[in-house]
C-alpha positions in Angstrom: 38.9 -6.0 -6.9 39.8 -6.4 -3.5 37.3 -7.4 -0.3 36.3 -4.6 0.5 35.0 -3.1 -2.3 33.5 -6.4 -3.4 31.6 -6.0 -0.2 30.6 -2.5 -0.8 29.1 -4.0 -4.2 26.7 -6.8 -2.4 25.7 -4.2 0.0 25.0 -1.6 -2.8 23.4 -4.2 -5.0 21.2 -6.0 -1.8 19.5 -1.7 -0.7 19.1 -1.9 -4.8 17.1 -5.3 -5.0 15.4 -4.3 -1.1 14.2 -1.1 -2.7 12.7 -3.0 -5.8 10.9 -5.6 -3.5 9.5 -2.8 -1.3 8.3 -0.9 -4.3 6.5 -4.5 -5.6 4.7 -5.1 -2.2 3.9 -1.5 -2.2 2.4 -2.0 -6.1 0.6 -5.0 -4.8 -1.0 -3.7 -1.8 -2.7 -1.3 -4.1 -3.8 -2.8 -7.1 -5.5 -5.7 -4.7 -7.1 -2.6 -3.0 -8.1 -1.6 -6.7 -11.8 -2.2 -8.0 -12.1 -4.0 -9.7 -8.7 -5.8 -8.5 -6.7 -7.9 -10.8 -5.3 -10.7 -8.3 -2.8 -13.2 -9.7 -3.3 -17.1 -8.5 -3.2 -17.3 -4.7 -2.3 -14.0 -4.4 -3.4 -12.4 -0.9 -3.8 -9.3 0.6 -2.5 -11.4 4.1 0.4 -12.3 1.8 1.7 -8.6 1.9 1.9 -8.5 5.7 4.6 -9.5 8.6 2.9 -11.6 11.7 3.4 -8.8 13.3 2.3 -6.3 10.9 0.6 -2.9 12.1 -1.9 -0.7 10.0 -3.4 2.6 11.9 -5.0 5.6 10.0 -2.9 9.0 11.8 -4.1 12.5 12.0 -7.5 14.0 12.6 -9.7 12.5 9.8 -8.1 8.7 9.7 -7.1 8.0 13.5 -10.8 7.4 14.3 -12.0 6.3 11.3 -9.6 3.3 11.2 -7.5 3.6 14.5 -4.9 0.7 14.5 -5.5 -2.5 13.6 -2.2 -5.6 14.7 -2.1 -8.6 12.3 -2.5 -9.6 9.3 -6.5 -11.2 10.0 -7.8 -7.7 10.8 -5.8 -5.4 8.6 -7.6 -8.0 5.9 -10.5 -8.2 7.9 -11.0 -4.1 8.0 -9.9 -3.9 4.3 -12.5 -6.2 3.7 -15.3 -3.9 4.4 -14.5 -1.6 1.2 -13.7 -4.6 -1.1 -15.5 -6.9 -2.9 -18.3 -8.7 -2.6 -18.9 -6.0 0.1 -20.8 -3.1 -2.0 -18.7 0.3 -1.5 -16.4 1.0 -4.3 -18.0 0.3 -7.9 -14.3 1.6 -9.0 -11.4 2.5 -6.7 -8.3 3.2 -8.4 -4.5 4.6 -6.3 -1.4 6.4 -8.0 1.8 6.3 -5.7 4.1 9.9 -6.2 6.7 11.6 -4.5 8.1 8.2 -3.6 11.2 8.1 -0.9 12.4 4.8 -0.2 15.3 4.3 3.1 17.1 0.9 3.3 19.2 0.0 6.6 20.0 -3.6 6.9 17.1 -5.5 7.7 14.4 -2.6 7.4 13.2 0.1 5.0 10.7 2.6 5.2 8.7 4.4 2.1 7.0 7.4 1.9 4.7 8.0 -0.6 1.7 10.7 -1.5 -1.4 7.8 -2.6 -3.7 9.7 -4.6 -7.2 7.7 -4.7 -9.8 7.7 -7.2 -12.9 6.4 -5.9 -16.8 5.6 -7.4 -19.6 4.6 -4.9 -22.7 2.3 -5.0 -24.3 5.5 -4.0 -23.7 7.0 -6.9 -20.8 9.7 -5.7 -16.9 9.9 -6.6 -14.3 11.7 -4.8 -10.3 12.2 -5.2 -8.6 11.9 -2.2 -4.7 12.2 -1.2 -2.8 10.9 2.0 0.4 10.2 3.1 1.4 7.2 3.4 4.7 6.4 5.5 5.1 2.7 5.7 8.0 0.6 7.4 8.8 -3.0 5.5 10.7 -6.0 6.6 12.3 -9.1 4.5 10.6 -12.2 4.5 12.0 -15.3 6.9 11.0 -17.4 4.3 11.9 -15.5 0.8 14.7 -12.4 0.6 13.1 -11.0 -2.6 10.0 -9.9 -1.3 9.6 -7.3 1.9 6.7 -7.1 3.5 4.7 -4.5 5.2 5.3 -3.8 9.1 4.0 -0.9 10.1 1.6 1.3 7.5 0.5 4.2 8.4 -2.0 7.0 6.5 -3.4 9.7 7.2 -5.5 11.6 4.5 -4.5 15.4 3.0 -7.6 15.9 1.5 -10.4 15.3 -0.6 -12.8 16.9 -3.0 -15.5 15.4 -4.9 -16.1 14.7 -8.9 -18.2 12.6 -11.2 -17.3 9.7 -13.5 -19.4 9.3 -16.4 -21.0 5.8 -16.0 -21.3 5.5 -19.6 -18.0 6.4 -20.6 -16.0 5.7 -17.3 -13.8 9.0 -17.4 -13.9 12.3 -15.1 -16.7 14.2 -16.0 
């Protein structure tokens, strides 16, 4: 094989690994989000986020709510509010679809639709979708993971439900 297309391998095979490794800090980011969450050993929400990372809630039901938050301390500090010990969720589970992944270089951006299944301490549930458009960058200190830059959400809609406390299913 000659240089070039040995080159056109690496690249091929580096938007290959950079699209797994934004598709695991993507996974991540949600399943600590779960409740209950199942974090691994020293596994951080913080963890998931550039210095310089951005989260904002877009479009007329999540720009106020949320508005835009810079760093890693209070995107954590915000998402602390629905997570445990704080009492919101007593279950919160999200499904990522319609997945679109973009790697250039040194960036990627993913567009998903997050479909979130929530149960409150007060005693109501709701299914709500958004979009979620989020912008990732490689880690200075590890190639294999990306983390998140710039995350963006805004919500499609919602509609309420019951879960069956006894059982745990849609009702």
């Amino acid at each position: 094989m000659g240089d070039a297309m040995n080159e056109t391998i690496v690249e091929r095979l580096r938007a290959l690994e950079a699209h797994n490794a934004v598709r695991r800090s993507i996974a991540r980011y949600m399943a600590l989000c779960d409740v209950p969450a199942r974090a691994l050993e020293g596994e951080s929400l913080a963890a998931l986020f550039s210095d310089d990372a951005v989260w904002e809630g877009i479009g007329p039901q999540y720009a106020n709510k949320f508005g835009r938050l810079v760093g890693p301390a209070n995107i954590v500090a915000m998402l602390q509010r629905y997570l445990p010990p704080t009492p919101h969720f007593t279950t919160n589970t999200h499904f990522l679809t319609s997945e679109h992944i973009e790697v250039h270089g040194e960036s990627a951006k993913g567009r998903w639709i997050m479909l979130q299944a929530s149960g409150y301490v007060d005693g109501r549930a709701e299914l709500i979708a958004a979009r979620l458009e989020v912008d990732f960058t490689p880690s200075s200190h590890d190639e294999a993971i990306w983390l998140i830059r710039h995350f963006r959400t805004e919500r499609l809609f919602d509609a309420p439900w019951s879960v069956n406390p006894a059982h745990g299913v849609i009702a």
